[in-house]
C-alpha positions as CSV (number, residue, x, y, z in Angstrom):
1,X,0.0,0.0,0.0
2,X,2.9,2.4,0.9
3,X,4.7,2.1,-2.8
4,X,1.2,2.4,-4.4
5,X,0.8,5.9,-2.7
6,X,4.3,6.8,-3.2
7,X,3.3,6.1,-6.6
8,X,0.6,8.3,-6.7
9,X,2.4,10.9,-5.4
10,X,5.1,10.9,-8.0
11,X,2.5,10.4,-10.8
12,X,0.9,13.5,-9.9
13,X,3.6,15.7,-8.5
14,X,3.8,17.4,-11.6
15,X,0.2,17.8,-12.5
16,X,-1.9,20.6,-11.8
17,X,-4.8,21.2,-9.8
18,X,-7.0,21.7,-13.0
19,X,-5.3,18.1,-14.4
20,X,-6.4,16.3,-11.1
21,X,-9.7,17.9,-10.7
22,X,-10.6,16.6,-14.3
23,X,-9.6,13.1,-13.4
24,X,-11.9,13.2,-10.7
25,X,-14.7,14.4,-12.8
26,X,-14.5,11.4,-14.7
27,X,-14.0,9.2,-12.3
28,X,-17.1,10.5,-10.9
29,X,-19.2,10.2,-14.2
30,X,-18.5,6.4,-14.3
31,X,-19.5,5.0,-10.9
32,X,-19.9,1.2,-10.7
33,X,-23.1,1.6,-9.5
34,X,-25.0,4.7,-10.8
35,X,-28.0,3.9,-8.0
36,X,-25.6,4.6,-5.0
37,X,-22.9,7.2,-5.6
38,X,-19.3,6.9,-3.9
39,X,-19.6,9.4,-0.8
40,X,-16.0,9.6,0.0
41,X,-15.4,10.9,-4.2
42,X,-18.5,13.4,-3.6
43,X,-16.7,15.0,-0.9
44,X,-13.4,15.2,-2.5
45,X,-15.3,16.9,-5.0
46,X,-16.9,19.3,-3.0
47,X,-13.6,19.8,-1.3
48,X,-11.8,20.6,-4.5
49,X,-14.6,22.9,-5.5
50,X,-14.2,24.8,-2.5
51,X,-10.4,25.4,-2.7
52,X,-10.1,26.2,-6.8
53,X,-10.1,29.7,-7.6
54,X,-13.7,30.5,-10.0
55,X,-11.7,32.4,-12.4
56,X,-13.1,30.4,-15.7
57,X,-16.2,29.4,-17.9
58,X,-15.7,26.0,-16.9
59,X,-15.1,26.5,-12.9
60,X,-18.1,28.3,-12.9
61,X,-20.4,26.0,-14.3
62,X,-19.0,23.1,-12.2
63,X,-19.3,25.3,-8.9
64,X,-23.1,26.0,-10.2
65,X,-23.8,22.0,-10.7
66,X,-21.8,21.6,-7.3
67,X,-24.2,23.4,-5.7
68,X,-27.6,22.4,-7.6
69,X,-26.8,18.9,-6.7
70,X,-26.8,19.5,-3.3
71,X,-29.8,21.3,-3.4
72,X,-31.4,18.2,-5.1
73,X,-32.0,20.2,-8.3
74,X,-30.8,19.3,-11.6
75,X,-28.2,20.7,-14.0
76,X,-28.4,21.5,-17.7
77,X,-25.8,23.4,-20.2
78,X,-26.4,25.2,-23.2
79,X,-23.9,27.3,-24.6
80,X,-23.1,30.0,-21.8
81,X,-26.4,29.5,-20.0
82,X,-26.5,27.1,-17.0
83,X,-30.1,25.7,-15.8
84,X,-30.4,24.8,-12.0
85,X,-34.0,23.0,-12.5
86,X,-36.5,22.2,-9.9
87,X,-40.2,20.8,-10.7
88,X,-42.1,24.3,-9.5
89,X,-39.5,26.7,-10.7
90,X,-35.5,27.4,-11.9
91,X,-33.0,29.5,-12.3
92,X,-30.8,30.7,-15.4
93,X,-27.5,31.6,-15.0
94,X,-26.3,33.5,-18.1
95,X,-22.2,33.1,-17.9
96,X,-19.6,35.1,-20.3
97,X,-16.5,33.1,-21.8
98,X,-13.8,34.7,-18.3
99,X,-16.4,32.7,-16.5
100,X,-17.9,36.0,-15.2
101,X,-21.8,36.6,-14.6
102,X,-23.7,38.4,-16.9
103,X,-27.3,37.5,-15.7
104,X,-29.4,35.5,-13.7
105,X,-33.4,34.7,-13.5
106,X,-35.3,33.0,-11.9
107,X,-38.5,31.7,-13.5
108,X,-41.3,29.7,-11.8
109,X,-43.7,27.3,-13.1
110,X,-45.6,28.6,-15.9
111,X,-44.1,32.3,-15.6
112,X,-41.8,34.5,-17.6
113,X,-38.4,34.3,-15.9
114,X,-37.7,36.9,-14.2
115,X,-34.2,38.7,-14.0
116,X,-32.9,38.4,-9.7
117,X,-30.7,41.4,-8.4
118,X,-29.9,39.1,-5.1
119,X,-28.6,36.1,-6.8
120,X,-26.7,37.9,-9.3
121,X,-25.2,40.0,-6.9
122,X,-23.7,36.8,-4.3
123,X,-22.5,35.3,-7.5
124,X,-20.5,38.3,-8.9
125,X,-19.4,38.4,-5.4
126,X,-18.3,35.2,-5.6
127,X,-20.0,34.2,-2.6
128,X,-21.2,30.6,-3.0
129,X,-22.1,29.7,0.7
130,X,-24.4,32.6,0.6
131,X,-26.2,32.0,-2.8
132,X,-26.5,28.2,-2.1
133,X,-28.6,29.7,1.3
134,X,-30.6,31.7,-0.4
135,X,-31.2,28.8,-3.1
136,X,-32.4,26.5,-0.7
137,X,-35.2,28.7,0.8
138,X,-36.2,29.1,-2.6
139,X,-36.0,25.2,-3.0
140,X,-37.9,24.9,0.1
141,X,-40.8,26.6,-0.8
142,X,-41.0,25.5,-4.4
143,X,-40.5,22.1,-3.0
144,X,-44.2,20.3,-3.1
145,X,-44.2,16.5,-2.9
146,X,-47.2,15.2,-5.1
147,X,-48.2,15.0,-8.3
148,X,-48.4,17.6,-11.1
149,X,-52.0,18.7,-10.4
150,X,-51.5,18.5,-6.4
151,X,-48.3,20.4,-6.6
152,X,-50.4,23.2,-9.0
153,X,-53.1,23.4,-6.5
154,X,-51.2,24.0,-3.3
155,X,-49.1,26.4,-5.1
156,X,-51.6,28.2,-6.2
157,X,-53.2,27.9,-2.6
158,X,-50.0,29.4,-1.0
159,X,-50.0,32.4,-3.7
160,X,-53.3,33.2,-2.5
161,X,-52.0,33.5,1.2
162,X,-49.2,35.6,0.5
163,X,-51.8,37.9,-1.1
164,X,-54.4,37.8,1.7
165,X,-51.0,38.4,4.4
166,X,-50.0,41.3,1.9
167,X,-53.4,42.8,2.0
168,X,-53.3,42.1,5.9
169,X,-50.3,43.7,6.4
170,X,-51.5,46.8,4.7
171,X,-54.7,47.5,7.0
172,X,-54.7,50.5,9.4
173,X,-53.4,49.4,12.8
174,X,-51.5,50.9,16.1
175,X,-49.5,53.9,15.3
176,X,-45.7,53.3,15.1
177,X,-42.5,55.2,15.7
178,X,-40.4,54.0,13.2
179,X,-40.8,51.9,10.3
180,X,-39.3,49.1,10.2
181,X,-38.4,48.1,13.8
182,X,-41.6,48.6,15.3
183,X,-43.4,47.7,12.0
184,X,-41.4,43.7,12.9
185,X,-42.1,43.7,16.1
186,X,-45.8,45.3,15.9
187,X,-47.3,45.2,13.0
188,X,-50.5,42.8,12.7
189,X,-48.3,40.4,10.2
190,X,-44.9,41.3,10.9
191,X,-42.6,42.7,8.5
192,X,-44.2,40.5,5.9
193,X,-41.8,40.2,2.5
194,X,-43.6,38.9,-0.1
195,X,-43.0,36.3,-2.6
196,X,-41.3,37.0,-5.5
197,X,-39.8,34.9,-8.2
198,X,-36.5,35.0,-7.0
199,X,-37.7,35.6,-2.8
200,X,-39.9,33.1,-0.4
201,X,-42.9,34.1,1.2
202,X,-41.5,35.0,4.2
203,X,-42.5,37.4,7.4
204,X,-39.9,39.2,10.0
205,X,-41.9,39.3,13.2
206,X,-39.5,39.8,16.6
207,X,-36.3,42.1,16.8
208,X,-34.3,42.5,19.9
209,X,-34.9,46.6,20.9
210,X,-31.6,48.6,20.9
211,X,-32.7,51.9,21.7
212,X,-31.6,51.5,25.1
213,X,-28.4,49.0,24.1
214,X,-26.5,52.1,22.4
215,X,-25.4,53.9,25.6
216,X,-22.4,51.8,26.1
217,X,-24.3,50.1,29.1
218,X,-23.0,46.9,27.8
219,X,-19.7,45.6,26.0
220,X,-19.8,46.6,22.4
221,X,-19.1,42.8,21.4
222,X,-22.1,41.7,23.5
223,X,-24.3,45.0,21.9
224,X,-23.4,44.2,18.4
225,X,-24.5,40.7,18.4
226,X,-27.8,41.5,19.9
227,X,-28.6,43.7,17.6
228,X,-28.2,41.3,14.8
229,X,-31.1,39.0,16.1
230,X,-33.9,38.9,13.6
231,X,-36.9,36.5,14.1
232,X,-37.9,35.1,11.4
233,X,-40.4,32.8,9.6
234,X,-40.9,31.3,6.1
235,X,-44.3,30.3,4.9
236,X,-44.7,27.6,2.9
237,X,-47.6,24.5,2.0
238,X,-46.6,21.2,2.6
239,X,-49.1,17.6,2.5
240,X,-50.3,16.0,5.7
241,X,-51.6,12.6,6.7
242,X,-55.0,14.5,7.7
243,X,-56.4,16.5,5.2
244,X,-57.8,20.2,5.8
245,X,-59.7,23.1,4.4
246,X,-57.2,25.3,2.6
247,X,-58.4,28.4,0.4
248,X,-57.9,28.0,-3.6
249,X,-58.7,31.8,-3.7
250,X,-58.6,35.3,-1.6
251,X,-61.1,34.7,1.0
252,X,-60.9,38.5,1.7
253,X,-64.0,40.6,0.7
254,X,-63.7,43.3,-1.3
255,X,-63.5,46.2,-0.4
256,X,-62.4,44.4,2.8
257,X,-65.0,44.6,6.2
258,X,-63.1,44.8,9.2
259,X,-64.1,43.6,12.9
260,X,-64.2,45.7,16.1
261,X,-60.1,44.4,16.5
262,X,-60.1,45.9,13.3
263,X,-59.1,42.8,11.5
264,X,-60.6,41.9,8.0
265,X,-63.7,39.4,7.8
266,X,-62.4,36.3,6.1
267,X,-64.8,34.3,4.1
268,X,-65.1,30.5,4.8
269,X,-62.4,28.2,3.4
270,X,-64.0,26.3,0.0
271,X,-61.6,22.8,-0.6
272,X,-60.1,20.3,1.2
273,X,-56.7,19.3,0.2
274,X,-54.1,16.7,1.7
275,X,-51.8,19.6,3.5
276,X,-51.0,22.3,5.2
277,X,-49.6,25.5,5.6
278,X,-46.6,26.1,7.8
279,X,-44.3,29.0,9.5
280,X,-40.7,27.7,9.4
281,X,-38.9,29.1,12.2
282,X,-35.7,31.4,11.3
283,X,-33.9,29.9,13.7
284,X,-36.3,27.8,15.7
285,X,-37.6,29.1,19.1
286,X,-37.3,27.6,22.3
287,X,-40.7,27.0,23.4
288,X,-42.3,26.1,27.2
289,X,-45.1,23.5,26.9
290,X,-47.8,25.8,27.9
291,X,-46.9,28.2,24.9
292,X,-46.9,24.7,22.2
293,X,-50.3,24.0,23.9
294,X,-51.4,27.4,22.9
295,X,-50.5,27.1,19.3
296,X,-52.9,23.9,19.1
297,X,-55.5,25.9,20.4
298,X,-55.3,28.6,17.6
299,X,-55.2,26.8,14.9
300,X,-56.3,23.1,15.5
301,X,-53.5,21.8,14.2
302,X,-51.6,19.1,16.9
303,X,-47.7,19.2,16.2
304,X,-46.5,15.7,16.4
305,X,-44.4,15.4,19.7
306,X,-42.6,12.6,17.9
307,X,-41.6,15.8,16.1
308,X,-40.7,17.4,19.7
309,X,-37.2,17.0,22.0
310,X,-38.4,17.9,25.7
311,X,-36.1,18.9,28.3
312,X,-35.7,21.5,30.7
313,X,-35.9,25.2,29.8
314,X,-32.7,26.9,30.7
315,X,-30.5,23.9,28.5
316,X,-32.7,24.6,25.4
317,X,-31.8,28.4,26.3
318,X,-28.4,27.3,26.6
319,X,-28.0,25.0,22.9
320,X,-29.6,26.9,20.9
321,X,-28.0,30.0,21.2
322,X,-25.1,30.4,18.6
323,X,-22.5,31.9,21.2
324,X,-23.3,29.4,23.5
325,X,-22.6,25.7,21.8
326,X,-18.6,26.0,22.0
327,X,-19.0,25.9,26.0
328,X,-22.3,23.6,26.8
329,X,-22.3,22.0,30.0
330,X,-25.7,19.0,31.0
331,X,-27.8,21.4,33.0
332,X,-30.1,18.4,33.9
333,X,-30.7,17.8,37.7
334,X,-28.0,20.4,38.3
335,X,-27.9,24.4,38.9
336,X,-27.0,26.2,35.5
337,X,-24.0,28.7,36.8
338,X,-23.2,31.5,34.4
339,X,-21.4,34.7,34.6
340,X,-22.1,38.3,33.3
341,X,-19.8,40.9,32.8
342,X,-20.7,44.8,33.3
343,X,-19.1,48.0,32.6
344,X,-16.6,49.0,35.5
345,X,-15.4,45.1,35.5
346,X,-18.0,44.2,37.8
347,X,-18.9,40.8,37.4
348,X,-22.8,39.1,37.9
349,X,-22.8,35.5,38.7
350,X,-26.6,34.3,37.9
351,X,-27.8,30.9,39.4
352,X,-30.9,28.8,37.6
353,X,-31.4,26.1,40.3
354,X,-32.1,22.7,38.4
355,X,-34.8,21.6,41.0
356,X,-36.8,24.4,40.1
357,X,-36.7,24.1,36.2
358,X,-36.5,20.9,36.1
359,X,-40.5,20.1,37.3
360,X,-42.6,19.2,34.0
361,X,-44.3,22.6,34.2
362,X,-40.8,24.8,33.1
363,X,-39.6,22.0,30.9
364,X,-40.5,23.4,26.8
365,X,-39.1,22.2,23.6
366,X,-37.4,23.7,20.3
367,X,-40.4,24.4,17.5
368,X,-39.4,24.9,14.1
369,X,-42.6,24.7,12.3
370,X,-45.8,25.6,12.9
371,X,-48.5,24.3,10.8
372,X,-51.7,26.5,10.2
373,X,-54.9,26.4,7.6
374,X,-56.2,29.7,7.6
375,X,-54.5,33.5,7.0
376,X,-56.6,34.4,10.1
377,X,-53.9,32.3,11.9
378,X,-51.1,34.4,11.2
379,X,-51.1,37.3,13.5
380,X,-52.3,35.0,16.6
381,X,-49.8,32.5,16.3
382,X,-47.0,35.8,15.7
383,X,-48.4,37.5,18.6
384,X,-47.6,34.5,20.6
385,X,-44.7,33.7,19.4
386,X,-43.5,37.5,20.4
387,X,-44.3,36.5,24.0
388,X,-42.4,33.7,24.1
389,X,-39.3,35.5,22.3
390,X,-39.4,38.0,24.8
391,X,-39.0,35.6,27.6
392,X,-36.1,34.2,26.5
393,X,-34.4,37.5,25.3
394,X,-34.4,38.1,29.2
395,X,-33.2,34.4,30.3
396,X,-30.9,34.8,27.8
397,X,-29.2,38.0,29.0
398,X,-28.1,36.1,31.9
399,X,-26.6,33.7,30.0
400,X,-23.2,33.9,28.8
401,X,-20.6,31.6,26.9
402,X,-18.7,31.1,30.3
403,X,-20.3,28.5,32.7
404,X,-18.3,28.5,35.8
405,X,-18.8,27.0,39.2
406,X,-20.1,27.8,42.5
407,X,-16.6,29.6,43.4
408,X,-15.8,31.7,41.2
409,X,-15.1,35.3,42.0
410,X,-17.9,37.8,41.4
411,X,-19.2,41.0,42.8
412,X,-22.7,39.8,43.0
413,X,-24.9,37.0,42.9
414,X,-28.0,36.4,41.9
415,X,-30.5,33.4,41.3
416,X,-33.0,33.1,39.0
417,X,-36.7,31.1,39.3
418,X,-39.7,30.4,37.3
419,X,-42.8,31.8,38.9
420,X,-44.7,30.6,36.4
421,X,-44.9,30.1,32.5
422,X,-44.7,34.0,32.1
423,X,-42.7,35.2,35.5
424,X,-39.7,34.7,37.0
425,X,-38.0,35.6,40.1
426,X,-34.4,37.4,41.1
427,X,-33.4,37.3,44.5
428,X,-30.2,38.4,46.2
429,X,-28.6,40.0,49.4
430,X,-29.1,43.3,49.5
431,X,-26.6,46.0,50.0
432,X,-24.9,46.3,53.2
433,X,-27.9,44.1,55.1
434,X,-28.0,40.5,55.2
435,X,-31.8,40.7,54.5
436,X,-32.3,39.3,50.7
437,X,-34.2,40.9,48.1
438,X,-36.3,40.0,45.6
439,X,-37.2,41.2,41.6
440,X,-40.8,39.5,40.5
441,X,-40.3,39.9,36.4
442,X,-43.6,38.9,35.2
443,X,-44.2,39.3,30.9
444,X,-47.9,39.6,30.6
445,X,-47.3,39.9,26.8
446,X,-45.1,40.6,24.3
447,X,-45.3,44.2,24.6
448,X,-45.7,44.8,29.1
449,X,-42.8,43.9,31.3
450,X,-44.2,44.6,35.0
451,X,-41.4,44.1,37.8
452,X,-42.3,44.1,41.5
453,X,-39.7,44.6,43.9
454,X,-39.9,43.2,47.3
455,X,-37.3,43.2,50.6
456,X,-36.5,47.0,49.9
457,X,-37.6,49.7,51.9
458,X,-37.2,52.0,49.3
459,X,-40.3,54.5,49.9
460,X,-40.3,55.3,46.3
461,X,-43.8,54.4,44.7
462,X,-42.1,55.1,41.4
463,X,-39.6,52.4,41.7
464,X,-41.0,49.7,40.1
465,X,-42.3,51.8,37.3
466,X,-39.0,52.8,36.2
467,X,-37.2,49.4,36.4
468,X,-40.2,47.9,33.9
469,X,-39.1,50.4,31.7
470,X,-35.4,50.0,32.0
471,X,-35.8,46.3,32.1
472,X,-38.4,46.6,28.4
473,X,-35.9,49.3,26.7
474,X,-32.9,47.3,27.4
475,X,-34.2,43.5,27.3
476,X,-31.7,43.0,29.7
477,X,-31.6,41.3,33.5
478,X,-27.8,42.1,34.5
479,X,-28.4,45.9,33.5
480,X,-31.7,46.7,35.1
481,X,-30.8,44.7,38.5
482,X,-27.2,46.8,38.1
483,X,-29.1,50.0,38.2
484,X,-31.1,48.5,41.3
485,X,-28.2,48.0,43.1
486,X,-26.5,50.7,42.5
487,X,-29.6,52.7,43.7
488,X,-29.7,50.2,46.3
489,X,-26.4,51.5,47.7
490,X,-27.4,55.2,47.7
491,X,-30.3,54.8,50.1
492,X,-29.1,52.0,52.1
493,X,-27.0,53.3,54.9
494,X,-23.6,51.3,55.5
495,X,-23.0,50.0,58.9
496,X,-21.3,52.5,61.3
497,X,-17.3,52.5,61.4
498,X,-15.6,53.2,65.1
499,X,-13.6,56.2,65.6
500,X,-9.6,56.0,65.9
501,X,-10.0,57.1,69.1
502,X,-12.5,54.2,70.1
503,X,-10.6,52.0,68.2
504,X,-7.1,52.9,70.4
505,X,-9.4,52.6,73.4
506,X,-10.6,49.2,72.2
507,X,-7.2,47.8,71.6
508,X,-6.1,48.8,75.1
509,X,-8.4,47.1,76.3
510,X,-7.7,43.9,74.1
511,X,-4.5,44.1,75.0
512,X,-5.6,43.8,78.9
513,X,-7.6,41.0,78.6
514,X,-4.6,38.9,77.0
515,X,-3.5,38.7,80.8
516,X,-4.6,35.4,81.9
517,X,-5.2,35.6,85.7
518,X,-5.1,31.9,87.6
519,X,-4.7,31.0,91.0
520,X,-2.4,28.3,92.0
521,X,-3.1,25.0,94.4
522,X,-2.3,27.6,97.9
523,X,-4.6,30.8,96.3
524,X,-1.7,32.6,95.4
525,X,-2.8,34.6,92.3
526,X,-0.7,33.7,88.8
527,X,-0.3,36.1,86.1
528,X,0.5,34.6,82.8
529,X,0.9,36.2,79.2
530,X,-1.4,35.1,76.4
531,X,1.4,34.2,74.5
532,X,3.2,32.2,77.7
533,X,3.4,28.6,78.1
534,X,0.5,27.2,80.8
535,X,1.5,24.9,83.4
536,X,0.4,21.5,82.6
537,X,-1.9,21.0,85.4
538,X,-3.8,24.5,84.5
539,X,-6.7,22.7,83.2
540,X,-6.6,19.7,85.7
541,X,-7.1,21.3,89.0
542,X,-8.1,19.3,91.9
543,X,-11.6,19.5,93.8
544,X,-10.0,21.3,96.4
545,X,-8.5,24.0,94.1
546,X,-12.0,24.6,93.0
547,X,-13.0,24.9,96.6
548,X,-10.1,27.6,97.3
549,X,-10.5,29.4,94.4
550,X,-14.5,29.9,95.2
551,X,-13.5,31.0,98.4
552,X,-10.9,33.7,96.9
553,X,-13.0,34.6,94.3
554,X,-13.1,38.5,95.5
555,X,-9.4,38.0,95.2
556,X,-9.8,37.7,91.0
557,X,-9.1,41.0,89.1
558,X,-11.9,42.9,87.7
559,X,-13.9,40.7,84.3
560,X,-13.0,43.3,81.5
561,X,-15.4,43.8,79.0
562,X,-13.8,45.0,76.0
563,X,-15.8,44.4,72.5
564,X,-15.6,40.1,71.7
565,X,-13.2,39.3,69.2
566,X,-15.1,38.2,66.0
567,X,-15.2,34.2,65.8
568,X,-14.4,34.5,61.9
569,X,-11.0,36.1,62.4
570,X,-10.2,35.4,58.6
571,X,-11.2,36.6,55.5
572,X,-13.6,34.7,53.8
573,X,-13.2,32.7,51.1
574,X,-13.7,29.2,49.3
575,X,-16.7,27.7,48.1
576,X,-19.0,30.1,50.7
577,X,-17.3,33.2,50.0
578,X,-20.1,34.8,48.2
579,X,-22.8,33.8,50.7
580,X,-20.3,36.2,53.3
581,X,-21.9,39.2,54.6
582,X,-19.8,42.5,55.1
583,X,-19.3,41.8,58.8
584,X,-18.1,38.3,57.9
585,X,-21.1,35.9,59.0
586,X,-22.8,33.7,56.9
587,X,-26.0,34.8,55.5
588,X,-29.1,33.0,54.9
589,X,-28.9,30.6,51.4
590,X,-30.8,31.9,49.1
């Protein structure tokens, strides 16, 4: 085996990558069995794709057919023109001889291709991982298992729902500040973006707020990556074992009658057809069970559990967030541990005990696709989904990359626990007191944030008024429980420090009681240091000592009483160290 490689190697020392990558091409043309393709030559393929430099007709066509094949599409060649071909729809990619792009349209079934700005762009731009994305959402959606006349039918079905969301979406609602941000996380449909040739149905409904983010309250890494989370969904048709009533035409009057809610009336739903509609989560959410029970309820629809991963809430926090799967630790019957940084380089350490989310009530699951039947569905199910982003934008603010344990160093400590499906607890020692204090968070819906603060005699009425706003502007726990403390601190006065010149009296008098006084076997009185060596027999006196010394008790100097010395003469540390008080006592576990 060693001499044939060597062989190898010597063979094609000399050849180019071009030379090699053609040998491969034909070796992968004539597989001995066309029904199962060799995987390990596939990926050598891909591999080779990846790494050769586009700069040529023919590169470019077999990056194209690279990627079309992946997709599951096929690939055709005329001329300059390559055809990536689906059954619904595909897309012509008009090529000059350097092997740059001159054109590219998309054309779906029975239409006019149309010329696509987006593709052409990523593909001047060379940027293949990005086109082969978008190519797959379009493949997705396009995508209808069936025959020919049940693929025609749901398509057309799903063109008349983008229609009816379009229409939807258009409709007079609650005024808005700005209009796109609040338009996503708002409107009655989202940021809906409409199906076009070359563009999926698809709708924008939840953005992280950063009005509040952008006064350097938190670490510019942490602020810029929060403000790139975009909730999305993609709407697409798909069959189902059970068949349902789907529309085959706008089922929107015209001109459109709206309800006191001020949504349109929707006509009854004509035909029943072997599928459904879905809303294919961009990424998929984390979900509690009582939230996937309330999807059932608005449309009807059950979502297979088979279809369903349960487990307790905080670790599907914890995996699906993309700065988190480097560093993921079992959270099952454990406490979650994870650290916060602040400006100032103070540090939070937040606590989600395991017993407490771990009961079937807080467990949830990820949901990636919601089926639905009717347009009316749409801004429910979005409303709802809003809620539940909105509680794990908060969980998630405690959350960071770094899981450490119990004794890690950190300025405060905090511990966070479900209330109920929509509230959640904070509780920690308050400032200079050993009395604990707690935050009630509760998110009535996707737009009210109410905290309740109790353990603080504050006296301010206003209080908890202005920590639901900080805590809704900034979608952050570690910022609005920083501001608490810190206001914390102002009002709560910090235990009284002795004056030097009690604090020279009060070493005198320490110094005085380090004089052991003792009386010997004969009631002579015996002086010894603190630091001295004691007599053997000091703490084995006879019964008849006792006696004497009771009797000469008037002889014994004064009993000073200078302040106790503390029982924890050392600083705290270890595992306990931040459940220490400022006085150095241990204070009640939270």
């Amino acid at each position: 085996m060693k001499s044939i490689i060597s062989d190898l190697h010597l063979k094609f020392a000399e050849k180019t990558w071009k030379e090699t990558f053609q040998l491969v091409r034909r070796c992968m043309d004539k597989p001995k069995d066309a029904s199962r393709p060799c995987v390990p030559l596939l990926r050598s393929l891909e591999r080779l794709q990846e790494v050769v430099n586009v700069s040529s007709l023919n590169t470019m066509r077999s990056r194209l057919e690279m990627i079309a094949k992946q997709q599951g599409m096929g690939f055709h060649i005329t001329e300059a023109t390559c055809y990536l071909t689906a059954d619904m729809f595909y897309l012509e990619v008009v090529l000059l001889l350097c092997g740059e792009v001159e054109e590219v349209k998309v054309a779906p079934h029975g239409g006019s291709p149309v010329p696509s700005e987006s593709f052409l762009r990523l593909l001047r731009l060379k940027q293949f991982t990005e086109f082969a994305m978008k190519l797959a959402d379009l493949f997705t959606q396009y995508n209808i298992p069936g025959d020919n006349d049940q693929k025609l039918k749901l398509f057309a079905s799903l063109q008349f729902l983008g229609k009816d969301l379009e229409q939807i979406s258009l409709l007079p609602c609650v005024p808005i500040d700005s209009a796109q941000g609040d338009m996503i996380n708002n409107g009655r449909v989202g940021c809906l973006i409409a199906g076009k040739a070359d563009c999926p149905l698809s709708i924008q409904f939840y953005s992280t707020p950063t009005d509040g983010m952008k006064t350097s309250d938190l670490q510019e890494e942490e602020m810029t990556d929060r403000e790139m989370v975009v909730q999305a969904a993609m709407v697409t048709v798909d069959v189902s074992d059970v068949p349902h009533k789907l529309q085959t035409a706008s089922v929107i009057q015209q001109p459109p009658q709206l309800d006191p809610q001020g949504y349109p009336v929707l006509l009854p739903l004509s035909e029943m057809l072997p599928a459904c509609f879905h809303l294919k989560l961009q990424p998929a959410i984390p979900m509690m069970c009582s939230f996937v029970d309330k999807l059932r309820q608005i449309t009807g629809v059950v979502i297979p559990d088979v279809d369903l991963q349960w487990a307790a809430f905080p670790k599907l926090l914890r995996s699906s967030s993309p700065s988190a799967k480097i560093h993921m630790e079992t959270l099952d019957e454990q406490d979650a541990i994870f650290t916060a940084p602040l400006p100032g380089s103070v540090m939070h350490s937040y606590i989600l005990p395991g017993a407490a989310w771990e009961v079937p009530a807080q467990r949830g699951a990820v949901v990636d696709s919601i089926p639905f039947t009717h347009s009316s569905h749409v801004p429910a199910l979005l409303e709802l989904l809003r809620h539940q982003c909105v509680i794990n934008t908060l969980l998630r603010s405690c959350m960071t990359s770094q899981c450490t344990g119990t004794g890690s160093e950190c300025d405060q400590h905090f511990e966070v626990r479900p209330e109920s499906d929509i509230s959640f607890s904070v509780t920690f020692q308050g400032p200079h007191t050993d009395s604990l204090v707690v935050l009630l968070v509760n998110v009535s819906d996707s737009h009210q944030i109410t905290c309740t603060l109790f353990g603080a005699e504050i006296g301010d009425p206003s209080m908890d008024e202005n920590l639901s706003t900080i805590m809704k502007k900034s979608m952050s726990i570690p910022l609005a429980l920083r501001t608490l403390y810190l206001k914390l601190e102002e009002i709560t006065p910090a235990p009284l420090s002795a004056s030097p010149e009690a604090t020279t009296e009060a070493e005198k008098d320490h110094s005085a009681s380090t004089t052991t006084a003792a009386t010997d076997t004969n009631g002579a009185l015996t002086t010894f240091s603190q630091n001295a060596a004691l007599p053997e027999d000091y703490f084995s006196l006879s019964g008849s000592a006792c006696d004497a010394n009771s009797d000469k008790s008037e002889l014994l100097p004064e009993i000073n009483t200078s302040p106790a010395v503390s029982p924890y003469p050392f600083a705290p540390g270890g595992v306990f160290s931040h459940w220490m008080t400022n006085n150095g006592h241990l204070s009640e576990l939270i």
